[in-house]
C-alpha positions in Angstrom: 0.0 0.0 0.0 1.1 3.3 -1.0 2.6 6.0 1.8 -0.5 8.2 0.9 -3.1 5.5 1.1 -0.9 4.9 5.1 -1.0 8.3 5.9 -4.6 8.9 8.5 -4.7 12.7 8.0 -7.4 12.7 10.7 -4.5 12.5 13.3 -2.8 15.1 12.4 -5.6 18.0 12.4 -3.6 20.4 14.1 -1.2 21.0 11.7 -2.4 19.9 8.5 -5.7 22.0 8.8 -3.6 24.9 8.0 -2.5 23.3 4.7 -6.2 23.2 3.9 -7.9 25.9 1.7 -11.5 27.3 3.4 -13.3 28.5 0.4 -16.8 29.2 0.3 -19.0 30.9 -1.5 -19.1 34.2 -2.5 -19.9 37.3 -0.3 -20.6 40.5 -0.8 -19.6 42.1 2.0 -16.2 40.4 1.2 -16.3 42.1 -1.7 -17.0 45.2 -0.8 -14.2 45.6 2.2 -11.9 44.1 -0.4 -12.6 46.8 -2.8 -12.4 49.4 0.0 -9.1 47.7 1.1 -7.6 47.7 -3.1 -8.5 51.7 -2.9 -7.5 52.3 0.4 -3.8 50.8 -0.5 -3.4 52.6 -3.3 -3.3 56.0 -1.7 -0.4 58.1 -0.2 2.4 55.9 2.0 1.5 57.2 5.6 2.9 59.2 7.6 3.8 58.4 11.6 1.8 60.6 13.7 2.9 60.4 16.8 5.9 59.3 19.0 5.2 55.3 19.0 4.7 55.3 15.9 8.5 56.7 15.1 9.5 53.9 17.5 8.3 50.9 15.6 9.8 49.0 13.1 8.4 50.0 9.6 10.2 47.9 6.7 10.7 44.0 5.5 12.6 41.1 6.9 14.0 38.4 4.4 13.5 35.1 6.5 14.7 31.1 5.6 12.3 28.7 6.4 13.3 25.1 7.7 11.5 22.1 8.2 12.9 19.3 10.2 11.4 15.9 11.2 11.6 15.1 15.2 14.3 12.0 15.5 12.7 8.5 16.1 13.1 5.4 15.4 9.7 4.8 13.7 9.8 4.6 10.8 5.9 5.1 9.8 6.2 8.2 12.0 9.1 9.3 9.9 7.7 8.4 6.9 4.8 11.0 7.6 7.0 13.7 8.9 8.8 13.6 5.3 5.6 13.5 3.8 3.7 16.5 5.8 7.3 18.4 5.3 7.8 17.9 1.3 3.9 19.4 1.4 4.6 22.1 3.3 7.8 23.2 1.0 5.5 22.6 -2.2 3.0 24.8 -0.7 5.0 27.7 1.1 8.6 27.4 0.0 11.6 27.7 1.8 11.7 31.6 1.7 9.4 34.4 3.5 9.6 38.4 3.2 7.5 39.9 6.1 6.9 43.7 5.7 5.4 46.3 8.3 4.1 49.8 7.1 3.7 52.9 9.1 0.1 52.2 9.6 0.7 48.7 11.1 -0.3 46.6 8.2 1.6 43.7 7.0 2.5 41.6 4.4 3.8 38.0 4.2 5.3 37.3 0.7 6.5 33.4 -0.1 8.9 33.4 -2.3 9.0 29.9 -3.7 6.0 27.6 -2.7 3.4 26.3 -5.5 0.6 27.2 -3.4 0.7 30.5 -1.6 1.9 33.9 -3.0 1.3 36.5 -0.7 -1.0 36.9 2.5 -1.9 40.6 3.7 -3.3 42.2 7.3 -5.0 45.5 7.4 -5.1 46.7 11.1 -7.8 49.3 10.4 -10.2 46.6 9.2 -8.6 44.1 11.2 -9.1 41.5 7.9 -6.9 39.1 6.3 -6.4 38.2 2.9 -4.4 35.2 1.2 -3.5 35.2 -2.6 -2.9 31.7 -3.8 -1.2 31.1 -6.8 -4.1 29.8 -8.7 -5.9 33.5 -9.0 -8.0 33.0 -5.5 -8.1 35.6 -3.1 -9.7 34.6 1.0 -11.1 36.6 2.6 -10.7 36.2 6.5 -11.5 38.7 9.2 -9.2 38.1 12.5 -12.0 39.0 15.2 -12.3 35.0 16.6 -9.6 33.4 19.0 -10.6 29.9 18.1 -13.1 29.3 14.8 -14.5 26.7 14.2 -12.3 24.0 12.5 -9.8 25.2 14.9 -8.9 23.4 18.4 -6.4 24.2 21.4 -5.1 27.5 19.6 -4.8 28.7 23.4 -1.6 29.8 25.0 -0.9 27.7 28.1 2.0 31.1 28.7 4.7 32.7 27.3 7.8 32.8 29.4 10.6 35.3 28.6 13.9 33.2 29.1 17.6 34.4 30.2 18.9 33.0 27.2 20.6 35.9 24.7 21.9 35.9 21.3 22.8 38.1 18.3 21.3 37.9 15.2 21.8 40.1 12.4 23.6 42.7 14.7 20.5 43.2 17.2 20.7 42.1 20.6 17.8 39.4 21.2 16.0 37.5 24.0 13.9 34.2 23.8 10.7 33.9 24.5 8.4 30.1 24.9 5.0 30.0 24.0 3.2 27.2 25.2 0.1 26.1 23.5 -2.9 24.1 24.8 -2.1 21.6 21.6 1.3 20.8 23.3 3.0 22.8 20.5 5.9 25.0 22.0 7.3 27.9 20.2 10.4 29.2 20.3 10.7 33.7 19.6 13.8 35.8 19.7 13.1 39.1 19.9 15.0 42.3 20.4 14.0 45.4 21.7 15.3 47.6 19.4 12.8 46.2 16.5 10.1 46.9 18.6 6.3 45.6 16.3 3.6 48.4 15.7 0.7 47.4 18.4 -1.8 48.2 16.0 -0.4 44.9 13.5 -1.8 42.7 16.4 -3.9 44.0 19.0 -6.8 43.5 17.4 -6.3 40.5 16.4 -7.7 37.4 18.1 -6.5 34.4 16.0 -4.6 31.9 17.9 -4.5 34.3 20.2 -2.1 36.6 17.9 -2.9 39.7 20.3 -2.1 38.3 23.2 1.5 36.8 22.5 2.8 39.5 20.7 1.7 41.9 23.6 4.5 39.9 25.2 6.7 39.6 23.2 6.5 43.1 21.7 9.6 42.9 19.1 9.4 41.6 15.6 10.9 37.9 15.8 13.9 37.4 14.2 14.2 33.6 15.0 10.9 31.7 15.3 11.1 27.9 16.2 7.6 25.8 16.3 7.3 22.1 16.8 4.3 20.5 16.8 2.9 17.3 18.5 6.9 15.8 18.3 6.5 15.6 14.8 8.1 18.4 12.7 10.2 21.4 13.6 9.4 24.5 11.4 11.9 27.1 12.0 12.3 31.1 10.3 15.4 32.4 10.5 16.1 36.5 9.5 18.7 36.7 6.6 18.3 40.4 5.7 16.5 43.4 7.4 15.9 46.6 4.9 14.2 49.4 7.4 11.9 52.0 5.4 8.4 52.2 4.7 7.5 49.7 1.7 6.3 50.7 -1.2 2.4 51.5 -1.3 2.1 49.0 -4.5 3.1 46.2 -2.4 -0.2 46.8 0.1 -2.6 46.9 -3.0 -4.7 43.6 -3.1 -5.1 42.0 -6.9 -7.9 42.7 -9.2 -9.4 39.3 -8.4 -12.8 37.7 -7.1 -12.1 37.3 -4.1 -13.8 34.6 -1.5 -15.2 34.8 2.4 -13.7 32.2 4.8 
């Protein structure tokens, strides 16, 4: 029997669920904030308006992205960890560019997956949209902690460590999330990149608002592993400060979908 025909995807919901595409059918109130959104983008980059906002980090981090399999001597358990991680390349790649404008927005660009192209975050709106490389655009406001189809997103804590290290010439600090899943993830964060509130504190989703309220810098090192199974981790390789150009915020002239 094939590996495919082995593999019982229902074990491993809380990971693979976020290889899963949610589309539905079409709304037209997604519609609508998306064509408020394509508009909105296309206007003036913004200016900081008052002191935090001159603090915060407004640019884009180049990142690597690594995916490991946990050491064991099973080999069915291997097997699926290669198989989970050769999907995860195929749909993501193996390299991220993260940017932050003025207003708090952000942008996730993947450089080299077959899947995903870009996903976007607009704090005003507190919505999310991903661009697959098919021509779809979802839709996906960022109001709920836990939707449905999604289980033990909770964080158990987040515990600043002593450990230090230097990446990229910024002094950092690691943080460990806990989640309710068992998943622990690993942040270092520096001070001196400190993330514009307004890019997460309104938004619930796996409790985004809540850990980054802790961990207040941009990560520059992010280490997940879930269930003992696969290590995912995103490494900074370049940082380029300055506020990103207003194009890179405007969402595609495409039907886009509610999730």
């Amino acid at each position: 029997m094939g590996l495919f025909k082995r593999i019982n995807m229902a074990q491993y919901k809380n990971w693979l669920i976020f290889l899963v595409i949610g589309l539905s059918s079409s709304s037209v109130f997604s519609q609508e904030t998306y064509i408020f959104q394509h508009s909105h983008a296309a206007e003036e980059a913004p200016e900081t308006s008052n002191e935090l906002d001159a603090d915060v980090f407004v640019g884009c981090i180049d990142y690597t992205i690594t995916y490991l399999a946990v050491p064991t001597d099973n080999i069915e358990q291997r097997e699926k960890a290669e198989f989970a991680i050769a999907e995860l390349l195929k749909s993501n790649g193996a390299h991220r560019t993260d940017c932050f404008n003025a207003n708090g927005d952000w942008l996730h660009i993947y450089k080299n997956g077959e899947q995903v192209d870009r996903i976007w975050y607009f704090s005003d709106t507190n919505e999310e949209y991903t661009f697959f490389k098919n021509g779809v655009l979802k839709f996906f406001v960022t109001d709920t902690a836990e939707p449905e189809g999604f289980s033990e997103l909770g964080i158990e804590q987040t515990v600043k460590t002593k450990q230090k290290r230097s990446i990229l010439g910024y002094d950092t600090v690691k943080y460990t999330a806990t989640k309710e899943s068992g998943t622990v993830e690993n942040y270092w964060v520096s001070k001196d990149l400190v993330r514009n509130p307004a890019s997460y504190k309104k938004n619930k989703f796996a409790y985004t608002d809540q850990l980054h309220d802790v961990l207040k810098g941009v990560p520059l090192y992010h280490e997940k592993t879930v269930a003992n199974f696969v290590t995912t981790t995103r490494e900074a390789k370049a940082i380029r400060e300055g506020e990103p150009g207003v194009e890179l915020f405007r969402l595609p002239a495409v039907d886009v979908y509610h999730w």
